[in-house]
GUDO-941803 format. One record per residue (C-alpha): residue number from 1; x, y, z. Coordinates in steps of 0.1 Angstrom, whole numbers, always signed. Each point is the difference from the previous one (the first is absolute). Layout:
<sites>
<site k="NUM" c1="X" c2="Y" c3="Z"/>
...
</sites>
This chain:
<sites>
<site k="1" c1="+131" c2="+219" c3="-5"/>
<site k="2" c1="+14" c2="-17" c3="+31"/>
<site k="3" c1="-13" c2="-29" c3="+13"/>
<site k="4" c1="+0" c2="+20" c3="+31"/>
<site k="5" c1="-21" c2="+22" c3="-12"/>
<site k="6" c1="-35" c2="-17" c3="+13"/>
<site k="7" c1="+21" c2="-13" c3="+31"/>
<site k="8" c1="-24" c2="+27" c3="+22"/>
<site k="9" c1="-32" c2="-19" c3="+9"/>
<site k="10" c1="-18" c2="+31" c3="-2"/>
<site k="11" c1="+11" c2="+10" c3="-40"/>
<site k="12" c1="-6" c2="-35" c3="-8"/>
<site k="13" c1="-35" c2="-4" c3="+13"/>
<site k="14" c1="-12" c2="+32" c3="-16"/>
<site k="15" c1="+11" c2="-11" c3="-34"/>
<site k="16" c1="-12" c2="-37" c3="+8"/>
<site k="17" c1="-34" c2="+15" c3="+8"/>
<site k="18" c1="+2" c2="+24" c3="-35"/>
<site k="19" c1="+8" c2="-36" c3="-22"/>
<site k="20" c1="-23" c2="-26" c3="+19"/>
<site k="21" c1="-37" c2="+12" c3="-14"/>
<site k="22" c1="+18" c2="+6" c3="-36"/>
<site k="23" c1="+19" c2="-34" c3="+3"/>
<site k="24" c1="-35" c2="-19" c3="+14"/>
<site k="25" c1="-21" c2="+20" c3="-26"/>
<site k="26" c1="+24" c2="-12" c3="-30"/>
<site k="27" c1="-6" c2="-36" c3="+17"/>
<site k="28" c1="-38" c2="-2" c3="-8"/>
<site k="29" c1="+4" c2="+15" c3="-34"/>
<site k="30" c1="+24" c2="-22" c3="-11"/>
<site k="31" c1="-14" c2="-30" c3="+17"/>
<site k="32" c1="-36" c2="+8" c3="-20"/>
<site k="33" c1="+21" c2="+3" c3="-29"/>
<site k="34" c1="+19" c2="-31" c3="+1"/>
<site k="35" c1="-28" c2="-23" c3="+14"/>
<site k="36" c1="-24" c2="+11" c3="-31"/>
<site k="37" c1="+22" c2="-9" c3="-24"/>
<site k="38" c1="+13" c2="-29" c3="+18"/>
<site k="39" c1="-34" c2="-11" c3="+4"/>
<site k="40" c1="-20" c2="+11" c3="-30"/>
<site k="41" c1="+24" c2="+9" c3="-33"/>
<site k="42" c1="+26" c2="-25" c3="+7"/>
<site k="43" c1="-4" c2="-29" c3="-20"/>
<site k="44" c1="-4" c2="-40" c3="+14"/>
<site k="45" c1="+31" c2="-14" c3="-5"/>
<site k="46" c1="-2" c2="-28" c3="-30"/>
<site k="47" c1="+14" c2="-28" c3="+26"/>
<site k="48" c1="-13" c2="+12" c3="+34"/>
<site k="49" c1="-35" c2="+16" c3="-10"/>
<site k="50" c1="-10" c2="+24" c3="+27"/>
<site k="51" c1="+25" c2="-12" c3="+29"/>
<site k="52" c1="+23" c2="+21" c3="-13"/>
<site k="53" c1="-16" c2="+29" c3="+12"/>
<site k="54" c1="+19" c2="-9" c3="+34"/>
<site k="55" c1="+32" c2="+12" c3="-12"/>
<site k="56" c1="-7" c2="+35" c3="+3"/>
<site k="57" c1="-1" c2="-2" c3="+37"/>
<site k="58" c1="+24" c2="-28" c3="+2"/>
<site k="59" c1="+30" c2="+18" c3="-15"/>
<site k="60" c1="-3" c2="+30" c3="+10"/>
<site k="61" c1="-3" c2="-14" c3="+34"/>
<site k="62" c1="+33" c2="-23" c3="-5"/>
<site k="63" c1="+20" c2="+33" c3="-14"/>
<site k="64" c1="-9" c2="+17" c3="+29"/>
<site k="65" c1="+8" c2="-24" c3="+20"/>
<site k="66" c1="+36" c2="+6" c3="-7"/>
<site k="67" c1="-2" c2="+34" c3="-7"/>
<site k="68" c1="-11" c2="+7" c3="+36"/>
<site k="69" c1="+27" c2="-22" c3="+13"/>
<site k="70" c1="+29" c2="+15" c3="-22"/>
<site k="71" c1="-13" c2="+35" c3="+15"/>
<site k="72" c1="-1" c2="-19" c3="+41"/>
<site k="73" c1="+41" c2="-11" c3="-9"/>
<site k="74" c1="+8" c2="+36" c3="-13"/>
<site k="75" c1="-21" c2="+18" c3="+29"/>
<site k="76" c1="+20" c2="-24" c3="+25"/>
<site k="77" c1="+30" c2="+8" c3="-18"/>
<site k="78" c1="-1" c2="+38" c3="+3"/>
<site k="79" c1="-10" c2="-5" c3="+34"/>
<site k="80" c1="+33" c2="-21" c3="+11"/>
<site k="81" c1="+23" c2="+20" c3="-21"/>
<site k="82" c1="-10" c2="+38" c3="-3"/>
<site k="83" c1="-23" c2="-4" c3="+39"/>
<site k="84" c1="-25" c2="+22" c3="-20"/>
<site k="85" c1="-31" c2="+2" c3="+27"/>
<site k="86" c1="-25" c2="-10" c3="-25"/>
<site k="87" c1="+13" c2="-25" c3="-18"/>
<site k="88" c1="-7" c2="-30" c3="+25"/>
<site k="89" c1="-35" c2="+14" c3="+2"/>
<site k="90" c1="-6" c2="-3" c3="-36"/>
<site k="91" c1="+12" c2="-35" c3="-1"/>
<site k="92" c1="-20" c2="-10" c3="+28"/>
<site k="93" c1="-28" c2="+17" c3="-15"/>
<site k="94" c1="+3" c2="-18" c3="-32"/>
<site k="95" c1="+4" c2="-35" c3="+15"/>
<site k="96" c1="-37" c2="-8" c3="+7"/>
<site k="97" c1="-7" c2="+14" c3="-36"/>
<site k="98" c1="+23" c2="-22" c3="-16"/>
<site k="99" c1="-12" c2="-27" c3="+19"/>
<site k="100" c1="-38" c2="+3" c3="-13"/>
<site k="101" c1="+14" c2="+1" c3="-35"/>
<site k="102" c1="+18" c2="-32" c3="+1"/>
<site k="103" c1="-31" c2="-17" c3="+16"/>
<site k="104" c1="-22" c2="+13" c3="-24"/>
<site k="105" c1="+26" c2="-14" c3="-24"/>
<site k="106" c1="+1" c2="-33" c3="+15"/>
<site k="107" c1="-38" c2="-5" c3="+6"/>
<site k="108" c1="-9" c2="+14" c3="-37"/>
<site k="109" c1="+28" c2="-21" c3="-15"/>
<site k="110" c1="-16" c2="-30" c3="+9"/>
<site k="111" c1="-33" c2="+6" c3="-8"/>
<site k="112" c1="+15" c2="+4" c3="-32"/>
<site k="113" c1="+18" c2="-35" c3="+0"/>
<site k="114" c1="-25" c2="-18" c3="+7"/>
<site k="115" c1="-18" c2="-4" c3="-34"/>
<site k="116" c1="+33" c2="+6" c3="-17"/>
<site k="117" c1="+23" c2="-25" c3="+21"/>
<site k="118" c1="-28" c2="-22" c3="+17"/>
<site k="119" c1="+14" c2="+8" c3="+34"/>
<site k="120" c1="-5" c2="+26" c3="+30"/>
<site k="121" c1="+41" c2="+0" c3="+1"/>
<site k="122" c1="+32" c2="-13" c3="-10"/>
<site k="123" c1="+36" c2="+5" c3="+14"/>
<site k="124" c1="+15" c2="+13" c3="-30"/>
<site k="125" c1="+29" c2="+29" c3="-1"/>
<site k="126" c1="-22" c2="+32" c3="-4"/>
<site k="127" c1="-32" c2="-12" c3="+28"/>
<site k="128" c1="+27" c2="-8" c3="+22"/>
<site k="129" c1="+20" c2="+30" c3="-1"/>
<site k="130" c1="-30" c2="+20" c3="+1"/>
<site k="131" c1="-14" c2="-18" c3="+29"/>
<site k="132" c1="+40" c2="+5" c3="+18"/>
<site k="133" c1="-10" c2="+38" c3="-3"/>
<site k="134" c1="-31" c2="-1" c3="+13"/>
<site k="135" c1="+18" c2="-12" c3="+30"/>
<site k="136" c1="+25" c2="+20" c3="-2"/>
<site k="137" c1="-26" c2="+31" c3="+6"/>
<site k="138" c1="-14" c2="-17" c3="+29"/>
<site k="139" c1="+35" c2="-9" c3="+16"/>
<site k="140" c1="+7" c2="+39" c3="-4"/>
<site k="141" c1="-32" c2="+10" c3="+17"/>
<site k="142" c1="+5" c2="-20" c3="+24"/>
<site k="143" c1="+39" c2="+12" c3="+14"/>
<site k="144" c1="-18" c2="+32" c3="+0"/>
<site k="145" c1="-26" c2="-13" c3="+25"/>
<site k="146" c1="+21" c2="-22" c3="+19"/>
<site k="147" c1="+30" c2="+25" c3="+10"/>
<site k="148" c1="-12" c2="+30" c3="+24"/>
<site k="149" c1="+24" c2="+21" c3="-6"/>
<site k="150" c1="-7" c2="+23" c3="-35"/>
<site k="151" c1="+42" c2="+3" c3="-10"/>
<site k="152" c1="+5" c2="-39" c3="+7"/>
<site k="153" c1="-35" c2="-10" c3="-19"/>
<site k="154" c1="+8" c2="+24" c3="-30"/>
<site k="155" c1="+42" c2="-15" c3="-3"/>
<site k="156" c1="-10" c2="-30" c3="+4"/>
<site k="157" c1="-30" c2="-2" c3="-31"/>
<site k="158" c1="+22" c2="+23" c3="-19"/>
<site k="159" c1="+23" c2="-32" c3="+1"/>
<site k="160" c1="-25" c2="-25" c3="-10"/>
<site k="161" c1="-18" c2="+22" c3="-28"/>
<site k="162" c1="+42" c2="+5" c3="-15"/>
<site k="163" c1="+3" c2="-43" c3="+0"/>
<site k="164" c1="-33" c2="-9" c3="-11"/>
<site k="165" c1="+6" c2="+23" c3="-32"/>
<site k="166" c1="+17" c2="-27" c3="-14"/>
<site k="167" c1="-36" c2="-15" c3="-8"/>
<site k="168" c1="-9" c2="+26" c3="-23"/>
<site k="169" c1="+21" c2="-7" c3="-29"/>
<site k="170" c1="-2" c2="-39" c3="+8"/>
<site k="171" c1="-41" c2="+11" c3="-5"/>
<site k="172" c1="+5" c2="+15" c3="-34"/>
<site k="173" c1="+22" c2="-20" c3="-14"/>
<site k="174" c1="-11" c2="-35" c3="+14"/>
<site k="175" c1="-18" c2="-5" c3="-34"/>
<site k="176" c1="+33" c2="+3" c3="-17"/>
<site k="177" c1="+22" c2="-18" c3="+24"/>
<site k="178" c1="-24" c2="-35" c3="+5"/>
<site k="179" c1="-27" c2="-15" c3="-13"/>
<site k="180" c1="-32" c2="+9" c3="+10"/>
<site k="181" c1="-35" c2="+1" c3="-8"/>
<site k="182" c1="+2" c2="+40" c3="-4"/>
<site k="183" c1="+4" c2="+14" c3="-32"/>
<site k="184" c1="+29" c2="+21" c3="-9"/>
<site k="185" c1="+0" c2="+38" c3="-1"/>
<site k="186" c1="-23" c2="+12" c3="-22"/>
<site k="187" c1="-4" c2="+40" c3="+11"/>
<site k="188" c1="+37" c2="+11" c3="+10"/>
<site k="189" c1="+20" c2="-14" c3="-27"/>
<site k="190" c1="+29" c2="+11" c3="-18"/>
<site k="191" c1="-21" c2="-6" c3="-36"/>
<site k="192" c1="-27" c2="+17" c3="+14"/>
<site k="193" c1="-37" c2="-13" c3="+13"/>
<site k="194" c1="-10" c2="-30" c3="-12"/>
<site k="195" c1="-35" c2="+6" c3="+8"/>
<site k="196" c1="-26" c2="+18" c3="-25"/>
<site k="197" c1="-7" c2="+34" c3="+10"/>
<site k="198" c1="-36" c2="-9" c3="+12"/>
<site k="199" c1="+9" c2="-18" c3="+27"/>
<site k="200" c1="+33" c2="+19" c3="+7"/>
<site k="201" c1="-21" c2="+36" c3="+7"/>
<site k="202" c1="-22" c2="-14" c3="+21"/>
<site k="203" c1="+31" c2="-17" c3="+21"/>
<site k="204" c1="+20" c2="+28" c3="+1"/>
<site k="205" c1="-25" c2="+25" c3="+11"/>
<site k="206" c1="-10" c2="-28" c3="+28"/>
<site k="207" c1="+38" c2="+3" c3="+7"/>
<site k="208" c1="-1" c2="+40" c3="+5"/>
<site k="209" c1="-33" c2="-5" c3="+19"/>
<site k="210" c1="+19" c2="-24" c3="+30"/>
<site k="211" c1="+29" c2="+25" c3="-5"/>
<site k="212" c1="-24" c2="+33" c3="+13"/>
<site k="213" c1="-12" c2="-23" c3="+25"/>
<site k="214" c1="+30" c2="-5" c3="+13"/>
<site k="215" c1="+12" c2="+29" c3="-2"/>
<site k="216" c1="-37" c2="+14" c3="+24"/>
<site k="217" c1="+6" c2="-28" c3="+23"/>
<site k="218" c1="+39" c2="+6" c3="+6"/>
<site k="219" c1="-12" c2="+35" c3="+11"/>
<site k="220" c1="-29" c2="-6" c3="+18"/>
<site k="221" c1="+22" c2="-26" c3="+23"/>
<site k="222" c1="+31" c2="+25" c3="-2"/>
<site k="223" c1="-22" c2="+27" c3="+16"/>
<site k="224" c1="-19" c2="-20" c3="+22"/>
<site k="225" c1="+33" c2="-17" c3="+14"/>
<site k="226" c1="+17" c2="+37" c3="+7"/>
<site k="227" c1="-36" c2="+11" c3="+19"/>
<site k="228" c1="+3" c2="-33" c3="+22"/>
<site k="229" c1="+40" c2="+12" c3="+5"/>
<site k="230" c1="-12" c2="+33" c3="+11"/>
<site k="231" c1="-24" c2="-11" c3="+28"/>
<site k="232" c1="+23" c2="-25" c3="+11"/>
<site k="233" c1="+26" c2="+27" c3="+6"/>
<site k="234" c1="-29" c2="+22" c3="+14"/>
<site k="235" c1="-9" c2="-31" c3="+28"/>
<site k="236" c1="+33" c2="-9" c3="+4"/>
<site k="237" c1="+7" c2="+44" c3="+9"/>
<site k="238" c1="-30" c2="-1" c3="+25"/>
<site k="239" c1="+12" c2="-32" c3="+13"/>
<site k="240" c1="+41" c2="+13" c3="+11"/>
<site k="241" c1="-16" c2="+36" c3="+4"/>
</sites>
């Protein structure tokens, strides 16, 4: 199918409106899911006792942190290179999202470092790089604000979502490249998880859960940004009428 397919407004909020309940519904399920076993079968970890127990809102947080920004840099690259309609939309759509999930990283994460570090915060590779994002987000938002004219705004985040990808593999792979107070990889590895499967469920059905949400957010904001379009162009009619 064509990426031009859902280019029509109209064909795109119909099937937007046919995924959202399913996609928010799936959200709660899985999110019930994850957080009993999170919160009840897990285990304590031997080392960290109950504190663990942060880390299932923690990481799935920090993956979608970059997960919603890969998705911005590929939404603002179909929108420079193919002009598809919707694409700037989407990417614009996504950026408050994103941003949420990399402060709910950041706050989260230090909660967490505090009894297992002693401190709030430390300048190492992966906070900072996390923090850059954050900012990154917000500098995005911003251009959209700050330039009146739609075309202008949407080129000229489109070009700061494509350079600021560069901070998503520097994210990931900061705990390879320096040394830092994170631990290495211990889901997405090429030996497999290094995590027992009680704590890995729970994680990665937390993970799904943040996906769904997402996924209801991206078209709630999607739809709600083509109705604010529409009676813009309906004023703006009257107005030259």
């Amino acid at each position: 199918m064509s990426i031009h397919y859902f280019a029509n407004p109209a064909r795109f909020t119909r099937l937007a409106g046919r995924i959202q309940p399913w996609a928010g519904g799936l959200t709660a399920v899985l999110l019930l899911i994850g957080l009993y076993m999170a919160l009840v079968e897990a285990p304590a970890d031997y080392q960290q006792g109950d504190t663990v127990r942060i880390m299932f809102v923690h990481v799935p947080a920090a993956w979608m942190a970059m997960f919603c920004y890969t998705f911005l840099a590929v939404a603002s690259a179909v929108a420079l290179i193919w002009r598809h309609p919707l694409a700037d939309l989407a990417a614009k759509a996504s950026a408050p999202i994103g941003a949420s999930f990399t402060f709910l990283a950041l706050v989260t994460g230090s909660i967490w470092g505090k009894p297992m570090w002693g401190t709030w915060w430390v300048w190492d590779a992966r906070l900072t790089s996390v923090l850059i994002l954050f900012f990154l987000y917000l500098g995005y938002m911003a251009l959209w604000e700050a330039i009146e004219d739609g075309q202008k705004a949407g080129k000229a985040a489109a070009v700061l979502a494509l350079v600021g990808a560069v901070n998503v593999p520097i994210i990931k792979f900061s705990v390879d490249w320096w040394n830092t107070l994170h631990q290495p990889a211990s889901v997405l590895r090429m030996d497999g998880p290094a995590i027992h499967s009680s704590m890995l469920w729970p994680l990665l059905i937390m993970a799904l859960a943040f996906k769904a949400y997402f996924v209801t957010l991206l078209l709630a904001r999607m739809r709600m940004e083509l109705n604010l379009r529409r009676i813009r162009a309906m004023r703006l009619a009257e107005r030259t009428s």
